[in-house]
C-alpha positions in Angstrom: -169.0 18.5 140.8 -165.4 18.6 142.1 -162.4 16.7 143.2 -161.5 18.5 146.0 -163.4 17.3 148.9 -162.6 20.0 150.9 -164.6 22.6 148.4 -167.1 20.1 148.2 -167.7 20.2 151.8 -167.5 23.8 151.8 -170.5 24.7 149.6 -172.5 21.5 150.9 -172.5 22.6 154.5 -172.1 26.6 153.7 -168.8 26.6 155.8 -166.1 28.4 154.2 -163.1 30.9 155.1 -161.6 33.9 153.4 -162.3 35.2 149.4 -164.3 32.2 148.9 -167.0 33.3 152.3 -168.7 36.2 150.5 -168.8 34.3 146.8 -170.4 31.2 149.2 -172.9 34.1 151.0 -173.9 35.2 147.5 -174.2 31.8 145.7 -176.3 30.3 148.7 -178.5 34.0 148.8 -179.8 33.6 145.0 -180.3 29.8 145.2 -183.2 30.7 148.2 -184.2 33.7 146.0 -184.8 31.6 143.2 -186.0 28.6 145.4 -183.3 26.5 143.9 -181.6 23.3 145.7 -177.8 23.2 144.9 -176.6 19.2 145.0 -173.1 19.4 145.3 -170.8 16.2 144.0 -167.6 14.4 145.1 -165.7 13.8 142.0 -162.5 11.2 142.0 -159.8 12.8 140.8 -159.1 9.3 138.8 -162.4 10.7 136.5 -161.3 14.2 136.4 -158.0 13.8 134.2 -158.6 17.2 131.9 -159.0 19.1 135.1 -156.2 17.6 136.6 -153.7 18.8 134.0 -155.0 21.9 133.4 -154.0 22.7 137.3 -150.5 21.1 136.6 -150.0 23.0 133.8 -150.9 26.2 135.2 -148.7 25.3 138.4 -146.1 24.9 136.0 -146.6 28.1 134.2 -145.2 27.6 131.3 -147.5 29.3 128.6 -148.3 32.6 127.5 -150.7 34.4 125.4 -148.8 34.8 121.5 -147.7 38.4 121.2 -149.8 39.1 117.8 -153.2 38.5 119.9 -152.1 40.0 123.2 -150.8 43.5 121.9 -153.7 44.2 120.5 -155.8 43.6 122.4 -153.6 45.7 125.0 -154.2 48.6 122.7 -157.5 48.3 122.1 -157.8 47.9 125.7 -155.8 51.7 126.4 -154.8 51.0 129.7 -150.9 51.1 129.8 -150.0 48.0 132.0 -146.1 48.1 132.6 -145.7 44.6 135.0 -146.5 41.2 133.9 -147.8 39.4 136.9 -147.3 35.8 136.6 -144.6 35.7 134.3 -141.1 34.1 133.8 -137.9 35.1 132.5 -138.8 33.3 129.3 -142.3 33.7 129.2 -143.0 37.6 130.2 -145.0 39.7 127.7 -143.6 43.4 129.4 -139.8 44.8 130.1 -140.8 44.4 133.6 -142.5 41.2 135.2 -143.3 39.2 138.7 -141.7 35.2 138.5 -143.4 32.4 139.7 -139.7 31.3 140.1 -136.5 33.1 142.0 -135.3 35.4 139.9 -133.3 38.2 140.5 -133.9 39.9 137.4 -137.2 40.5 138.2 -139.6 42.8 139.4 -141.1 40.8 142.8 -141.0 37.3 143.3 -144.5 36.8 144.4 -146.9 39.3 142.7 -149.6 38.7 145.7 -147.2 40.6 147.9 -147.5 43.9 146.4 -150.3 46.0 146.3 -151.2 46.2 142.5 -153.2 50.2 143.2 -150.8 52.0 141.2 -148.7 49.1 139.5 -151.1 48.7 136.5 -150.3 45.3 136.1 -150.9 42.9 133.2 -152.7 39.8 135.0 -152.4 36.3 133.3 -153.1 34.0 136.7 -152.3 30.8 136.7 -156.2 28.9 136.7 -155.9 28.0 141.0 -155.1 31.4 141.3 -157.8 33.3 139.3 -160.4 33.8 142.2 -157.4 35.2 144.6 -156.4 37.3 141.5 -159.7 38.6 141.1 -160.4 39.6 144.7 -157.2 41.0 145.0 -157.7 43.8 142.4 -161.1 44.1 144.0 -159.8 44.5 147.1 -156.5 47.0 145.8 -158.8 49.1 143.8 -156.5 48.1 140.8 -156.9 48.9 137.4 -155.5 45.8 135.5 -155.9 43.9 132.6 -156.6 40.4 133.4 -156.2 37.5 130.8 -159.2 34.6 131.7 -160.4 31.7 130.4 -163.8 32.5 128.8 -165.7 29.7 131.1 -169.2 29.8 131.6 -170.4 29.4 135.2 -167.0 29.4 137.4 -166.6 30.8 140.2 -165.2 34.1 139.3 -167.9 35.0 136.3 -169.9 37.4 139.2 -166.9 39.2 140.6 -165.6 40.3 136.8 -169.0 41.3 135.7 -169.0 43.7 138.9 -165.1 44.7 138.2 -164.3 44.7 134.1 -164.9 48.1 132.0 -164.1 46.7 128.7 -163.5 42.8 127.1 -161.9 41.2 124.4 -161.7 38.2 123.4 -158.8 37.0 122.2 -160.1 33.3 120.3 -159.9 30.2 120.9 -157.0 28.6 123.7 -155.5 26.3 121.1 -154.6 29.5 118.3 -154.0 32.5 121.0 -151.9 30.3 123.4 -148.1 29.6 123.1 -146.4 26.5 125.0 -143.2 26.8 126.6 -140.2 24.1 126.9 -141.3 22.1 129.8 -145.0 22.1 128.4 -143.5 20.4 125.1 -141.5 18.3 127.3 -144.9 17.2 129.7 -147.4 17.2 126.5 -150.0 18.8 129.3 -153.1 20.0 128.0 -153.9 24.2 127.5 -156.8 25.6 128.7 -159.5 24.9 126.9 -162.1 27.5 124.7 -161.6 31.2 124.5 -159.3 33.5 126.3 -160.0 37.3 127.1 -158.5 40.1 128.4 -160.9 42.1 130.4 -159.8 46.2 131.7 
């Protein structure tokens, strides 16, 4: 079930473009090796309200994992990440980061327009952009350690089974996860169940 029609389309008629054709190719190849019949839904945004402010609030980008769960579990992880990806000013985690906003002060402005082969980067996407983030280290033969919602069945699950060396999960959203100014301010909601870093 979704609310975007669009994606609803795309995985009902098996037409789809880009990162999401290959994810599409596999999905559609194990439902005819398991002789399964995938029934996709149209879901009104109106009846999706959790959804719909968890992508707000990750457009907004104004959270970031609590330093005493994230640093160790960097450690623990022993891959020296120097760039935080999809950071702020006020929000980064490292010395040197990537903004969602202008900023002069840092790094890059848009952290999709580097290629992340070298950079080690510290990867806390913003939820729309976990699938791109995925395929792009994929894709840059990146070592990274990416922060994800620990959600059962999305659409990403299959590319970080092929892709992460080591997890650990850092507990539940509502403990590990700190909200910023404009997050007070809106009252949106944080993701919701566990978070984890995966190398």
């Amino acid at each position: 079930r979704t609310d975007n029609v669009v994606t609803e389309f795309a995985i009902r008629k098996w037409k789809t473009k880009g990162e999401l054709l290959q994810l599409a190719r596999k999905i559609r190849q194990e439902a005819i090796d398991q002789d399964l019949q995938l029934i996709t839904k149209h879901l009104p945004g109106v009846r999706n309200k959790k959804a719909d402010a968890l992508s707000r609030l990750t457009r907004i980008g104004d959270y970031t994992v609590k330093k005493e769960y994230l640093y160790p579990a960097l450690a623990e992880l022993e891959l020296n990440v120097w760039l935080d990806a999809f950071a702020t000013r006020t929000n980064k985690r490292l010395d040197e980061y990537c903004s969602l906003l202008p900023d002069l002060r840092a790094f890059a402005h848009n952290a999709f327009s580097s290629n992340w082969k070298n950079l080690k980067p510290l990867l806390h996407p913003p939820i729309p952009q976990i699938l791109r983030t995925v395929v792009k280290v994929q894709k840059d033969g990146a070592e990274a350690v990416i922060i994800l919602p620990d959600w059962k069945g999305q659409i990403w699950e299959q590319l970080m089974k092929e892709l992460a060396m080591k997890e650990v999960v850092l507990g539940w959203a509502e403990e590990v996860l700190e909200k910023g100014k404009t997050m007070n301010n809106l009252i949106p909601q944080l993701p919701l169940g566990k978070q984890k870093p995966l190398d």
